[in-house]
C-alpha positions in Angstrom: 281.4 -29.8 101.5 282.4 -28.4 98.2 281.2 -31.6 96.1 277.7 -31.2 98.4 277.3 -27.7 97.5 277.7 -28.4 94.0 275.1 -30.8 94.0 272.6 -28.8 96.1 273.4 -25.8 93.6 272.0 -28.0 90.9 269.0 -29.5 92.7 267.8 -26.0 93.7 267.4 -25.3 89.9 270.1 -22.8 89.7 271.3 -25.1 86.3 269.0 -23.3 84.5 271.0 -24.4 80.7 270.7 -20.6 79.8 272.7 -20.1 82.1 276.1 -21.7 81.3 278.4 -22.1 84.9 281.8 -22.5 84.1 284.0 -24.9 86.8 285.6 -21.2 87.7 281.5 -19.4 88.5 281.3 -22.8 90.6 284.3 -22.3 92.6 283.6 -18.8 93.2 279.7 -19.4 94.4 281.4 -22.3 97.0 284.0 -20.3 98.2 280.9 -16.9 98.5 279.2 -19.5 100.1 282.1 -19.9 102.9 282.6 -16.6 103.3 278.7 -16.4 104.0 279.2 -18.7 106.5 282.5 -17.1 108.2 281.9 -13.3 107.5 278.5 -12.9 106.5 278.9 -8.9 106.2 282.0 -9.2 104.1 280.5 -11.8 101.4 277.4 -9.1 101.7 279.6 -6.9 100.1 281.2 -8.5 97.6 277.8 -10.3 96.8 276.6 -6.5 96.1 279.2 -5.7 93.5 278.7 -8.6 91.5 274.5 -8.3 91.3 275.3 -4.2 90.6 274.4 -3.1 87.2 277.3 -2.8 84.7 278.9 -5.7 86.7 281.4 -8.1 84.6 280.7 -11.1 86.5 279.1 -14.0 84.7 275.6 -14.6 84.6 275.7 -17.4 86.2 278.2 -15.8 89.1 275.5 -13.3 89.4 272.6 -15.5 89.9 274.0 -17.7 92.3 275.3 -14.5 94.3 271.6 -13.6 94.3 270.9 -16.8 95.9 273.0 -16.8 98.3 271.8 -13.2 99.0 268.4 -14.7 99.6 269.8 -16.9 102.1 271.5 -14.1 103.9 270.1 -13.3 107.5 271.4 -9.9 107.3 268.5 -7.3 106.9 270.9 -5.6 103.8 270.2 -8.9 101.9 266.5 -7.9 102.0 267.7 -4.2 100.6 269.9 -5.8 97.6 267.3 -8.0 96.3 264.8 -5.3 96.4 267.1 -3.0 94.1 267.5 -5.9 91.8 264.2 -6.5 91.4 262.9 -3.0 90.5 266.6 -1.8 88.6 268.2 -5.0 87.7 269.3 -4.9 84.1 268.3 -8.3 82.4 264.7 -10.3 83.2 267.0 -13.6 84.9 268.6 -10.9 87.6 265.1 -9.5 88.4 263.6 -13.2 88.2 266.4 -14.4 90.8 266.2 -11.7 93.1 262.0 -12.7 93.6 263.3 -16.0 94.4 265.7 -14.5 97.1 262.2 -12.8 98.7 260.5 -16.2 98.4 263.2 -17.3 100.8 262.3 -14.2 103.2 258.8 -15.5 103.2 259.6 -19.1 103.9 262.3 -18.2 106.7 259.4 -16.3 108.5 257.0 -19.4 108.5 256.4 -18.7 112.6 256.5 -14.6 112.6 255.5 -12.0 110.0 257.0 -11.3 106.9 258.9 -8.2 106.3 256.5 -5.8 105.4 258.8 -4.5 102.4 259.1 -7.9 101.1 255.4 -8.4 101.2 254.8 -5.0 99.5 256.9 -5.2 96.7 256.0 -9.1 95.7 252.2 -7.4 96.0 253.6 -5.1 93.4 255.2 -7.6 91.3 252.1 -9.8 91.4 249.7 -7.1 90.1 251.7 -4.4 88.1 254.8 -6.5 86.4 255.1 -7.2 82.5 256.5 -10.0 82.8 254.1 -12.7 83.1 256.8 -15.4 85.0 257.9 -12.9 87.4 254.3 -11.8 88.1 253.1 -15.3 88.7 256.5 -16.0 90.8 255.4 -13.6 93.1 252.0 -14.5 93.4 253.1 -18.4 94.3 255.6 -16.9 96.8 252.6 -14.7 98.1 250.4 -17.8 98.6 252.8 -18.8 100.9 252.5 -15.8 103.5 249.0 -17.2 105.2 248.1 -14.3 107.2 244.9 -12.9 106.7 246.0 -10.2 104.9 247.8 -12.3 102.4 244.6 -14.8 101.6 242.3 -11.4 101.5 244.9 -10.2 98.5 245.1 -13.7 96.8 241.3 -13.6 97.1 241.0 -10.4 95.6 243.3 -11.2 93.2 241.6 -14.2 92.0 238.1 -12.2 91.7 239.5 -9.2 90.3 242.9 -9.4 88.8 243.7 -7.2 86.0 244.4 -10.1 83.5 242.7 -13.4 83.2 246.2 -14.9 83.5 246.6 -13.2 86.8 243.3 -14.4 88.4 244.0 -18.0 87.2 247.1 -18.3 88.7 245.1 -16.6 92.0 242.6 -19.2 92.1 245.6 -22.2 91.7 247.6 -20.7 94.4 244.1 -21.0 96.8 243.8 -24.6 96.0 244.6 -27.0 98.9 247.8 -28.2 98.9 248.6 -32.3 99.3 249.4 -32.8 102.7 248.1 -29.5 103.8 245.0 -30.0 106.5 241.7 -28.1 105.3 240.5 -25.7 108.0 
């Protein structure tokens, strides 16, 4: 399980090369990752102090708490990643924590988004100064396909503040292989 988790941790494209993983960060995401599964509130917690500000944890320790955050079921997860995003301290904290909310969009495929989630990648997509986190949240936002969200991509792609923004708009709009047309 260890050796598959590895592997999956480098397929999901957590081994981003600026962010160096010693064997030791591996370890501790696999055994965060067991504690996830066996005391999901108790790895919550621990999870928390290493994505805090000021923690001493690795980068790379951090980021993959953040995923595993993203994974959580626990409605705190959805909390965390929040605070990361609008107070995390470095670009790759705030960057991982909108790809913990693209999971909380994905999990809800059958049911509504949380409304907090949806808000605050809304936000991201149409106020951030970070070009890749703003366009991060915009492809997670394509994948919410209520109304709502197509009427906000659609206005996005007519009227986005930045040519950048309503290019990206019009992309995420696009049929996607192996999608039926309606």
């Amino acid at each position: 399980d260890a050796r598959a988790l590895k592997i999956e941790l480098g397929r999901s494209g957590f081994d981003d090369p600026a962010v160096r993983r010693s064997e030791d960060d591996d370890l501790k995401i696999i055994a965060l990752q067991g504690l996830f599964d066996t005391n999901p509130q108790r790895a919550l917690t621990i999870a928390s102090d290493l994505v805090k500000n000021g923690s001493k944890a690795s980068p790379a320790l951090r980021e993959g708490a953040l995923m595993l955050i993203g994974q959580s079921d626990d409605p705190k997860a959805v909390d965390l990643l929040l605070d990361v995003v609008k107070n995390g301290e470095n670009v790759g904290l705030r960057r991982s924590a909108v790809v913990g909310l693209s999971h909380k969009i994905e999990d809800h495929e059958n049911a509504p988004a949380d409304a907090r989630v949806v808000a605050a990648l809304r936000e991201l997509a149409t106020t951030s100064t970070d070009v890749e986190i703003s366009r991060m949240a915009l492809f997670t936002l394509a994948r919410d396909e209520s109304p709502a969200g197509r009427t906000f991509i659609e206005q996005l792609a007519t009227s986005g503040k930045s040519q950048d923004l309503r290019q990206h708009a019009i992309l995420v709009t696009l049929p996607r292989p192996g999608l039926a047309v309606a």
